[in-house]
SEFIZA-3560 file (N, C-alpha, C; in Angstrom, 3 decimals):
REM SEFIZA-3560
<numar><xx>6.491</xx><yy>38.803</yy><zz>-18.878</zz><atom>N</atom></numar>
<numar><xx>6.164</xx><yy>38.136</yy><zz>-17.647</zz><atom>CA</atom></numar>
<numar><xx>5.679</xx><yy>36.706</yy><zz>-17.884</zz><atom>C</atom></numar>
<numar><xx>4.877</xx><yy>36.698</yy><zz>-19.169</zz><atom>N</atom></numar>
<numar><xx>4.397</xx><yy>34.790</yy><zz>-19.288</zz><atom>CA</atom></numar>
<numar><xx>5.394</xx><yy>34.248</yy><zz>-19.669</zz><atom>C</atom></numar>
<numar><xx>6.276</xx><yy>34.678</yy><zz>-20.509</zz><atom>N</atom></numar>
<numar><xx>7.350</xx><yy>33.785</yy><zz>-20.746</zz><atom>CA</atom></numar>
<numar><xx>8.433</xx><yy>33.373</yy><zz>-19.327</zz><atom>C</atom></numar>
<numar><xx>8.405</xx><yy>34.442</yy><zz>-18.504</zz><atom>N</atom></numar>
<numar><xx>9.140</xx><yy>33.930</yy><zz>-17.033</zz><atom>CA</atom></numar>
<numar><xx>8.171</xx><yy>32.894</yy><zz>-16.609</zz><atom>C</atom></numar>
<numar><xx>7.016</xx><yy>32.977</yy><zz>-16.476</zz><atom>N</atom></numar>
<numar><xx>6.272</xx><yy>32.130</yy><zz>-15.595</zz><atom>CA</atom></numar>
<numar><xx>6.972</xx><yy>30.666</yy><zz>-16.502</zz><atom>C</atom></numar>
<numar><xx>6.662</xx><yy>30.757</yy><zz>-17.709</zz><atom>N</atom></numar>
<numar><xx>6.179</xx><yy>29.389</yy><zz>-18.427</zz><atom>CA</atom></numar>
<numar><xx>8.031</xx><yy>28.688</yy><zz>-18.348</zz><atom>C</atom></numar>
<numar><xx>8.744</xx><yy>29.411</yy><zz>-18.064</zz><atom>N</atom></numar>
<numar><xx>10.296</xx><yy>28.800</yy><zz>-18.241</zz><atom>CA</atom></numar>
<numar><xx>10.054</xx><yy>28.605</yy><zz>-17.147</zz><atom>C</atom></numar>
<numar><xx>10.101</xx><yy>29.299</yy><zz>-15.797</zz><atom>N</atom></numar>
<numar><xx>9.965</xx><yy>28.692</yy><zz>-14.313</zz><atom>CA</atom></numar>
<numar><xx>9.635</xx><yy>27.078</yy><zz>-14.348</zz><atom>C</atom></numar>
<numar><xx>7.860</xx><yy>27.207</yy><zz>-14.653</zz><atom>N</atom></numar>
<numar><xx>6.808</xx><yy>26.047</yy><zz>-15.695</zz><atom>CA</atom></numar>
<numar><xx>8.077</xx><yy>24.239</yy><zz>-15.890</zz><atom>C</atom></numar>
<numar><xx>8.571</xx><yy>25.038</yy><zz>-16.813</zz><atom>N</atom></numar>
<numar><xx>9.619</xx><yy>23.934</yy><zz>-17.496</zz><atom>CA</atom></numar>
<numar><xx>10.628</xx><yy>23.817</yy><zz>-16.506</zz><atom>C</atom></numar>
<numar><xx>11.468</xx><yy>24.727</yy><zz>-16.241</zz><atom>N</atom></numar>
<numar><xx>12.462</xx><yy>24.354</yy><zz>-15.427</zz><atom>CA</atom></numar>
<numar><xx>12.023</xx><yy>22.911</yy><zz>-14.026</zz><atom>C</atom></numar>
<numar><xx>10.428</xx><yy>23.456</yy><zz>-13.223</zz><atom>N</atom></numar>
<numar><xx>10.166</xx><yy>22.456</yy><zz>-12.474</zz><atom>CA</atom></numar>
<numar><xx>9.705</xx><yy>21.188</yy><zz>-13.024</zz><atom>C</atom></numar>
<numar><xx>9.032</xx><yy>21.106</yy><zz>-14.106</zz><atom>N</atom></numar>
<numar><xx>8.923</xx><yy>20.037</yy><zz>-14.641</zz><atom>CA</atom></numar>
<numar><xx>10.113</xx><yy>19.205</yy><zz>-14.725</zz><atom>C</atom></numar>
<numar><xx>10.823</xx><yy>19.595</yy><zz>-14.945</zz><atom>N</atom></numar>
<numar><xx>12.528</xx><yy>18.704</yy><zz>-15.690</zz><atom>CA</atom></numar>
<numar><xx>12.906</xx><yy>18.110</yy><zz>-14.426</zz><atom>C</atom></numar>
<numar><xx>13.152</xx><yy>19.358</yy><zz>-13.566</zz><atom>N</atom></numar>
<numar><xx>13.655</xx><yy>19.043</yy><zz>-11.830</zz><atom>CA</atom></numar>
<numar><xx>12.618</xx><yy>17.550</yy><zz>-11.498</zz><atom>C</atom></numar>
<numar><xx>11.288</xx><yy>17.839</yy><zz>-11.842</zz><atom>N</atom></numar>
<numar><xx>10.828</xx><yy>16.449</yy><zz>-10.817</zz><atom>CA</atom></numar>
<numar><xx>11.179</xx><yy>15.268</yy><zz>-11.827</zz><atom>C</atom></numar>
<numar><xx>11.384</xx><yy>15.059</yy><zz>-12.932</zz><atom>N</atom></numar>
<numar><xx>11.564</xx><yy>13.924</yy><zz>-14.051</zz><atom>CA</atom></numar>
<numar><xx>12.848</xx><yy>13.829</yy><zz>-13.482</zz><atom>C</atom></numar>
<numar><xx>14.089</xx><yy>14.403</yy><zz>-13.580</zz><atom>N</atom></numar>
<numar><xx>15.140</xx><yy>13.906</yy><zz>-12.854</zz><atom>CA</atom></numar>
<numar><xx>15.327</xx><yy>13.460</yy><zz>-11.557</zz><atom>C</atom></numar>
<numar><xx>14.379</xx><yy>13.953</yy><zz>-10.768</zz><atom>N</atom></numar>
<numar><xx>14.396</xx><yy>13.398</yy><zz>-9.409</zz><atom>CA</atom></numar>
<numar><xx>13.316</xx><yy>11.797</yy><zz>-9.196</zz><atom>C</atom></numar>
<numar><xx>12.578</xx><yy>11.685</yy><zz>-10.395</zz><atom>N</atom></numar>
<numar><xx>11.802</xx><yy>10.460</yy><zz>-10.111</zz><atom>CA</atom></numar>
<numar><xx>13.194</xx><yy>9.611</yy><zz>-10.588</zz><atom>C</atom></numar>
<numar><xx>13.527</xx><yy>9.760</yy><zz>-11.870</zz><atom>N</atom></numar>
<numar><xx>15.143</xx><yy>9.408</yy><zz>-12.689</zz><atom>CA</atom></numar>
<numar><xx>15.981</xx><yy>8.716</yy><zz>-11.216</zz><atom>C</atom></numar>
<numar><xx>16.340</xx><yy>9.675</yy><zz>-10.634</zz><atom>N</atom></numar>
<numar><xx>17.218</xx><yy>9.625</yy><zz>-9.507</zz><atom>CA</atom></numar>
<numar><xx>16.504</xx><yy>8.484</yy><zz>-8.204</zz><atom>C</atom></numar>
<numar><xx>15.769</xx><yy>8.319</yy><zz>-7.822</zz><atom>N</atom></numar>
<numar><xx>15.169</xx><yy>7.816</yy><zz>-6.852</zz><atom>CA</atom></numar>
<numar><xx>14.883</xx><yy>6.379</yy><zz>-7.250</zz><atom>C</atom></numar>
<numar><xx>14.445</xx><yy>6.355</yy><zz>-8.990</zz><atom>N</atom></numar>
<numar><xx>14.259</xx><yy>4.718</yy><zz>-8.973</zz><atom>CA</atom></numar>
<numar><xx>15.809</xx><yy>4.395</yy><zz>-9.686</zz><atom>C</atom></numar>
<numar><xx>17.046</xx><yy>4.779</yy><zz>-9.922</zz><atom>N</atom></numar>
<numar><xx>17.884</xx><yy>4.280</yy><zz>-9.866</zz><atom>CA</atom></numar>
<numar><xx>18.636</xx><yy>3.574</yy><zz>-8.064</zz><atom>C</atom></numar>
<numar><xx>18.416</xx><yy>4.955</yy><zz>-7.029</zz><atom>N</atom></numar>
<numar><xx>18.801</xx><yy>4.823</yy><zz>-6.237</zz><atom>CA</atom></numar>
<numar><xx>17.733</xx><yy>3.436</yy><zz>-5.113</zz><atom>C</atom></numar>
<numar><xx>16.425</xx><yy>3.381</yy><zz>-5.571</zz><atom>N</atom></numar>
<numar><xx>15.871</xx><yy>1.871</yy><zz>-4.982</zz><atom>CA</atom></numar>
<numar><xx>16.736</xx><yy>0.492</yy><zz>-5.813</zz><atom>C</atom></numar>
<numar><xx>16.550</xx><yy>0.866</yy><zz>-7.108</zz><atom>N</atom></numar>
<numar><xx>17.217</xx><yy>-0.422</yy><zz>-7.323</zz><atom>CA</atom></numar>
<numar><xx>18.565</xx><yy>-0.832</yy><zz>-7.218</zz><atom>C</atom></numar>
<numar><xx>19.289</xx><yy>0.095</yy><zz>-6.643</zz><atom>N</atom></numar>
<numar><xx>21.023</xx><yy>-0.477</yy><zz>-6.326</zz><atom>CA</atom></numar>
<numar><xx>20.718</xx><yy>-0.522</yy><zz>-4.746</zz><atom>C</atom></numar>
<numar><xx>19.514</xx><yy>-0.045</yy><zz>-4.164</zz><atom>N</atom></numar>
<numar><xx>19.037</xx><yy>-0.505</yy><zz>-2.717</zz><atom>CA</atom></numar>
<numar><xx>18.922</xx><yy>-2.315</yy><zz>-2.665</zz><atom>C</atom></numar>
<numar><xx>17.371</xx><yy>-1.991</yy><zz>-3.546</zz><atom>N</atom></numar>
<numar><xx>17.377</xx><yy>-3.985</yy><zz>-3.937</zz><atom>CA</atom></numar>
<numar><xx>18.865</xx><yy>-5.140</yy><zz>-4.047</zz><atom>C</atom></numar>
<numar><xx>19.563</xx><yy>-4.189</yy><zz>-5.098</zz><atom>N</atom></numar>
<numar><xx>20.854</xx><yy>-4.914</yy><zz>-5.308</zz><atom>CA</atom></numar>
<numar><xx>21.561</xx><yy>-5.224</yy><zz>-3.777</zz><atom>C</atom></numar>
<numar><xx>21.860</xx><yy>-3.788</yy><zz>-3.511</zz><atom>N</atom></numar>
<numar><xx>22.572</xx><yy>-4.163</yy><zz>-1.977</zz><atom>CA</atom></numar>
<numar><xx>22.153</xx><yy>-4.928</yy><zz>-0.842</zz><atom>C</atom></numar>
<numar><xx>20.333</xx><yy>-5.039</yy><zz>-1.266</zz><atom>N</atom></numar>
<numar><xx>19.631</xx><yy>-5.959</yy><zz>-0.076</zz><atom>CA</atom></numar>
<numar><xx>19.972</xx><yy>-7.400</yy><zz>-0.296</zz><atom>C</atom></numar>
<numar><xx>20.722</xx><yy>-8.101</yy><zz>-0.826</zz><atom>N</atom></numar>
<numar><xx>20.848</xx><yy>-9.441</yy><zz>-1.554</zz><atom>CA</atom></numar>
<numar><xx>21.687</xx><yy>-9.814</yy><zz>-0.363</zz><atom>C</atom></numar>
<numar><xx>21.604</xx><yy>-11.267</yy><zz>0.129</zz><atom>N</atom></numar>
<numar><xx>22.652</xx><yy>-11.544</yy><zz>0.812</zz><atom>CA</atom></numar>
<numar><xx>23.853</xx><yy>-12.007</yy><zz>0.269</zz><atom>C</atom></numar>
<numar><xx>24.967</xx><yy>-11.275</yy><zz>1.056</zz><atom>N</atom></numar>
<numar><xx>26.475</xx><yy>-11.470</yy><zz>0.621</zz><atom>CA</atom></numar>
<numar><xx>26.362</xx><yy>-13.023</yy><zz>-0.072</zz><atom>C</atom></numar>
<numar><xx>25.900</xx><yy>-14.003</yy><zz>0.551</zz><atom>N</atom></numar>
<numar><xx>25.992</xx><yy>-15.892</yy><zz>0.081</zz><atom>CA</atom></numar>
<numar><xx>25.304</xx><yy>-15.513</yy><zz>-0.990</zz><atom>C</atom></numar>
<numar><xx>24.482</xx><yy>-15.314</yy><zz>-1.518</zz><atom>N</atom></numar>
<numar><xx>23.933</xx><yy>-15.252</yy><zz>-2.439</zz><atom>CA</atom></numar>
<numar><xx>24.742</xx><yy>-13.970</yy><zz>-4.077</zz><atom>C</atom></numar>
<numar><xx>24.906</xx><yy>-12.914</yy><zz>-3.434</zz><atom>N</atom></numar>
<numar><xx>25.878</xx><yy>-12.345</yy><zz>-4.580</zz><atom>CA</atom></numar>
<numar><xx>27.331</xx><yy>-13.421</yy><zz>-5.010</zz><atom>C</atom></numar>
<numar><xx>27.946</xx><yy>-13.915</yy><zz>-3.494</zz><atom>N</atom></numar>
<numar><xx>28.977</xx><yy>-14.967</yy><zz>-4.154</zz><atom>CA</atom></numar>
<numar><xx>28.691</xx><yy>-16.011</yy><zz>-4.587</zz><atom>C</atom></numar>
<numar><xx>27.758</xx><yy>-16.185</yy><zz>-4.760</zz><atom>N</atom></numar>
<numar><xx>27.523</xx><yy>-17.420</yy><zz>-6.109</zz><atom>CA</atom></numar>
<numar><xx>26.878</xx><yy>-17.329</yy><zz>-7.357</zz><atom>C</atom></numar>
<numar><xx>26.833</xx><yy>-15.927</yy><zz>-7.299</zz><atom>N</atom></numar>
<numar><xx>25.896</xx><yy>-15.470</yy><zz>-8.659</zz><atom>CA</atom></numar>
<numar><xx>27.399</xx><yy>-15.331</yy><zz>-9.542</zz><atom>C</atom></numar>
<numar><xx>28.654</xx><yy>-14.276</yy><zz>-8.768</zz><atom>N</atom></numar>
<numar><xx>29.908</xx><yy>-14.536</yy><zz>-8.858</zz><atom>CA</atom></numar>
<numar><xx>30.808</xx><yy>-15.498</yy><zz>-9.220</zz><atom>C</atom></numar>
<numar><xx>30.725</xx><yy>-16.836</yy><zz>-8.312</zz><atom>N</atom></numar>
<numar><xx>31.529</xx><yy>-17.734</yy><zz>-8.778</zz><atom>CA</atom></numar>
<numar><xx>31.744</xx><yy>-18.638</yy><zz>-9.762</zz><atom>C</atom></numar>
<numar><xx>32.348</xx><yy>-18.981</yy><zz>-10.676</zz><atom>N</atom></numar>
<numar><xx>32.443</xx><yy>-19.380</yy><zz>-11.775</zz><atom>CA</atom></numar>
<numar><xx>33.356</xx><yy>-21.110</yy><zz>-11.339</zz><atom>C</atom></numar>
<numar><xx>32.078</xx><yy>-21.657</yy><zz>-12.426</zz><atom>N</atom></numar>
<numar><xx>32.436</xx><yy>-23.196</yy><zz>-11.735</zz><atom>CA</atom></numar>
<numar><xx>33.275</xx><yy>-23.880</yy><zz>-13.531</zz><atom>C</atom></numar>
<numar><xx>33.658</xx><yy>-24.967</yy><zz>-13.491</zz><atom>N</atom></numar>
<numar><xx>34.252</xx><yy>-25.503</yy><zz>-14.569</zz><atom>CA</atom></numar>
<numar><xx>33.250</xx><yy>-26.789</yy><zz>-15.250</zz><atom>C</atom></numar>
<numar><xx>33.055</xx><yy>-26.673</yy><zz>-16.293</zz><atom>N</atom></numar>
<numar><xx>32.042</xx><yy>-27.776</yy><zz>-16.718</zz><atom>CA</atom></numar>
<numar><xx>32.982</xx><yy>-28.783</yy><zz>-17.132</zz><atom>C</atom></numar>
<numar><xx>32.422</xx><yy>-30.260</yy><zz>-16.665</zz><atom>N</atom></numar>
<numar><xx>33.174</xx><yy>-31.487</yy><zz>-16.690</zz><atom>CA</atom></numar>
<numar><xx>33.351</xx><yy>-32.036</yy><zz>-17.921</zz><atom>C</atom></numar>
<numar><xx>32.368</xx><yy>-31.321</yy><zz>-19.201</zz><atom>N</atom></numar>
<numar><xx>32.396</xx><yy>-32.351</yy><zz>-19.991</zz><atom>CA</atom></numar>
<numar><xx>33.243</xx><yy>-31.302</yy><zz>-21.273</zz><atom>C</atom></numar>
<numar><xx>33.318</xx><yy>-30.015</yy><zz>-21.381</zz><atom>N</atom></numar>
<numar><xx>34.122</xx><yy>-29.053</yy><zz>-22.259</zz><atom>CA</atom></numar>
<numar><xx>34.879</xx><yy>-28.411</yy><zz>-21.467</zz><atom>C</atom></numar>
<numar><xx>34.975</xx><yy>-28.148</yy><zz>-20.421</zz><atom>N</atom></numar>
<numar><xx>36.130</xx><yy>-27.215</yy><zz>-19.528</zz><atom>CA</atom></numar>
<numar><xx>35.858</xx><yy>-25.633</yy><zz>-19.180</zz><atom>C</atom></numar>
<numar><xx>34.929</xx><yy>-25.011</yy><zz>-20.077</zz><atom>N</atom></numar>
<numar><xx>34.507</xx><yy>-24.079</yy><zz>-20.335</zz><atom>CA</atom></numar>
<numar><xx>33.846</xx><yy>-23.484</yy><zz>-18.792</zz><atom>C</atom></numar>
<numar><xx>34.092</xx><yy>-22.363</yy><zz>-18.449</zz><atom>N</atom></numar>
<numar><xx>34.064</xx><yy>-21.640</yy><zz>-17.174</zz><atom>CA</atom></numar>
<numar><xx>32.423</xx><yy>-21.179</yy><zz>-17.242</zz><atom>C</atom></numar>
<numar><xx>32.002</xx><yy>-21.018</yy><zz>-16.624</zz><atom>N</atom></numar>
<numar><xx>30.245</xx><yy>-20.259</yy><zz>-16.667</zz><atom>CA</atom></numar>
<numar><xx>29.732</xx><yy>-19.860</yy><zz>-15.147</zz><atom>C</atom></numar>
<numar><xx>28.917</xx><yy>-19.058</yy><zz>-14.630</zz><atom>N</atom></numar>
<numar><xx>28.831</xx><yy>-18.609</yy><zz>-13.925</zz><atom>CA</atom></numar>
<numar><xx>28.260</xx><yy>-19.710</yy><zz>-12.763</zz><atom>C</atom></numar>
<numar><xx>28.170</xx><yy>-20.433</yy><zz>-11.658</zz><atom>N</atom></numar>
<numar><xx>27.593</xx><yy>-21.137</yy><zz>-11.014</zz><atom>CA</atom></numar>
<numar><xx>26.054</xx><yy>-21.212</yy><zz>-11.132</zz><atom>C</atom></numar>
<numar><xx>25.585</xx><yy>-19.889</yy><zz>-10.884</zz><atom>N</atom></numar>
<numar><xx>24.211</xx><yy>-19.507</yy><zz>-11.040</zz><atom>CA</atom></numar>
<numar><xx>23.508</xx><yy>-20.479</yy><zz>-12.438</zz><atom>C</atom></numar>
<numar><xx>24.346</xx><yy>-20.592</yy><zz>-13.428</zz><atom>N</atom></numar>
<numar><xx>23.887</xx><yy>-20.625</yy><zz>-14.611</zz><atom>CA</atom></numar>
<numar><xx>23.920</xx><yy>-22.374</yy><zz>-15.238</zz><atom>C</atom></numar>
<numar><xx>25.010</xx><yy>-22.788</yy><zz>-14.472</zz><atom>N</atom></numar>
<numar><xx>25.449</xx><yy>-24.291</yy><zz>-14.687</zz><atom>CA</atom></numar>
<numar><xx>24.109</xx><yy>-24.853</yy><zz>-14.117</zz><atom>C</atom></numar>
<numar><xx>24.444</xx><yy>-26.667</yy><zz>-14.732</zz><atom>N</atom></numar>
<numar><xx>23.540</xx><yy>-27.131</yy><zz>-14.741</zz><atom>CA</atom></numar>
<numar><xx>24.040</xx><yy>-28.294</yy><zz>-13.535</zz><atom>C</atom></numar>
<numar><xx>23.671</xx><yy>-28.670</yy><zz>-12.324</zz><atom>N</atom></numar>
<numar><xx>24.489</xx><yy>-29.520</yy><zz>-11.550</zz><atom>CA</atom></numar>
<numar><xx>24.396</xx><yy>-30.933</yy><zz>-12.069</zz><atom>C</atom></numar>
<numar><xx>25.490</xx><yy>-31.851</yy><zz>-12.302</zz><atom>N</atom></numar>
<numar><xx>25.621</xx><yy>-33.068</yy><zz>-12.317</zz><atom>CA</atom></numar>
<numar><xx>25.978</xx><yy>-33.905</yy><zz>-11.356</zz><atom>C</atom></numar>
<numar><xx>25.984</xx><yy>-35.549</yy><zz>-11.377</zz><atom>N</atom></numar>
<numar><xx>26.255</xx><yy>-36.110</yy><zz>-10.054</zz><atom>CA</atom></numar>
<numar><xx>28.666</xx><yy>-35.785</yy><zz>-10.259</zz><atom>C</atom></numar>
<numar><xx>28.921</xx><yy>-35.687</yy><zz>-11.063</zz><atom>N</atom></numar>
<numar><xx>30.290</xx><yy>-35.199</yy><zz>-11.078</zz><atom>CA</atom></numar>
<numar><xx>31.009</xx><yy>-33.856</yy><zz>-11.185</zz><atom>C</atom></numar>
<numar><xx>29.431</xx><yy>-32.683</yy><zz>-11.201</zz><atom>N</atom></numar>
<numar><xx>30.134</xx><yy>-31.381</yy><zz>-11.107</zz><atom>CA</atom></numar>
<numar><xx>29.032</xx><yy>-31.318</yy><zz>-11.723</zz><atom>C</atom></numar>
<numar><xx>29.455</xx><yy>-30.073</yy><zz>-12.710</zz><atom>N</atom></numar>
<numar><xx>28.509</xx><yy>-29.024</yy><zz>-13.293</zz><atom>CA</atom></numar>
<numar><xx>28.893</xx><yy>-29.213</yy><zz>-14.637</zz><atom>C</atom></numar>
<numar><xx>27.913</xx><yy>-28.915</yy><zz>-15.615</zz><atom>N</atom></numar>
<numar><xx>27.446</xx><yy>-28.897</yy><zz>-17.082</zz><atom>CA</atom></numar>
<numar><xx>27.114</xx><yy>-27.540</yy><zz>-17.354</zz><atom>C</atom></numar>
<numar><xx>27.568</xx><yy>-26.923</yy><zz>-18.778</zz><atom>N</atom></numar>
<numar><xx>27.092</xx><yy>-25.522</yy><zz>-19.445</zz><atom>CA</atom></numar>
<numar><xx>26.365</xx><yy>-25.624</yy><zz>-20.063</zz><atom>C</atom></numar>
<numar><xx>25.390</xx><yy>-24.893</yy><zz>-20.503</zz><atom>N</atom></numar>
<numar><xx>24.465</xx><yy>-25.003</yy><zz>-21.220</zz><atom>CA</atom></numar>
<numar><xx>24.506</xx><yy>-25.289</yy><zz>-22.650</zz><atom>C</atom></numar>
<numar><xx>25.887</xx><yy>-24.948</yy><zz>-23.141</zz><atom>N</atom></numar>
<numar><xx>26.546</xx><yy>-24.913</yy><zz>-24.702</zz><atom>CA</atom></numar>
<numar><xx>26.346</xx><yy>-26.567</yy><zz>-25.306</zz><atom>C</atom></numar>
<numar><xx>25.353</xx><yy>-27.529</yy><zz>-24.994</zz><atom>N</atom></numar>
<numar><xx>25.508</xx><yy>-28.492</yy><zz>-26.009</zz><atom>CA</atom></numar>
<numar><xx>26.306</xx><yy>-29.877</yy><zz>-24.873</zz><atom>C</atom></numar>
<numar><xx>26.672</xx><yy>-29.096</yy><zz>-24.041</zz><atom>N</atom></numar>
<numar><xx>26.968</xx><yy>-30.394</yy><zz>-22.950</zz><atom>CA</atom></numar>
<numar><xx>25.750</xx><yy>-30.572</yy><zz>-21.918</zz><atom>C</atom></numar>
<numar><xx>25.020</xx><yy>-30.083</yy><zz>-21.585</zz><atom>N</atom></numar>
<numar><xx>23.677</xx><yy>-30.321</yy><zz>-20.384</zz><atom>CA</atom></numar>
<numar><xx>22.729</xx><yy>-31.256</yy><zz>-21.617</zz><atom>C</atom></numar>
<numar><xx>22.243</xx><yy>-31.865</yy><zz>-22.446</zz><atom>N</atom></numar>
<numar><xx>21.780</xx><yy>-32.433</yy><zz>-22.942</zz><atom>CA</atom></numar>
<numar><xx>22.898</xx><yy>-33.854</yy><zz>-23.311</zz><atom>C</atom></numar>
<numar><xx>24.336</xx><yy>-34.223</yy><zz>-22.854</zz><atom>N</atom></numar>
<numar><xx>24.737</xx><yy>-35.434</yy><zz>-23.735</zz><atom>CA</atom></numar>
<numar><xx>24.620</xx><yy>-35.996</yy><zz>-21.846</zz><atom>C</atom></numar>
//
């Protein structure tokens, strides 16, 4: 009989660790989805740097008065 109790014991333990598991995956693809659409498409769009050609994410470029700069050794000339 203690060994039923104490597996019961474990079995609920596991159940609530997967369900905390489950709940903070499911807030943070909430957060994700709360983002506004303008804002995911530019985290998205990929701009061209003027001075190597090299593609990089908009988010990440550096703006110039002729476009955008990457961080690779062209945002410093």
């Amino acid at each position: 009989m203690a060994k039923l109790v104490l597996l019961i014991a474990i079995i609920v333990v596991v159940v609530l660790i997967v369900r905390g598991f489950v709940r903070k995956a499911a807030s943070a693809r909430q957060a994700e989805a709360g983002k506004p659409a303008e804002e995911q498409a530019q985290e998205a769009k990929l701009v061209r740097c003027v001075e190597c050609g090299a593609f990089v994410p908009k988010g990440e470029a550096l703006p110039v008065p002729n476009g955008f700069r990457c961080g690779n050794g062209c945002a410093g000339r």
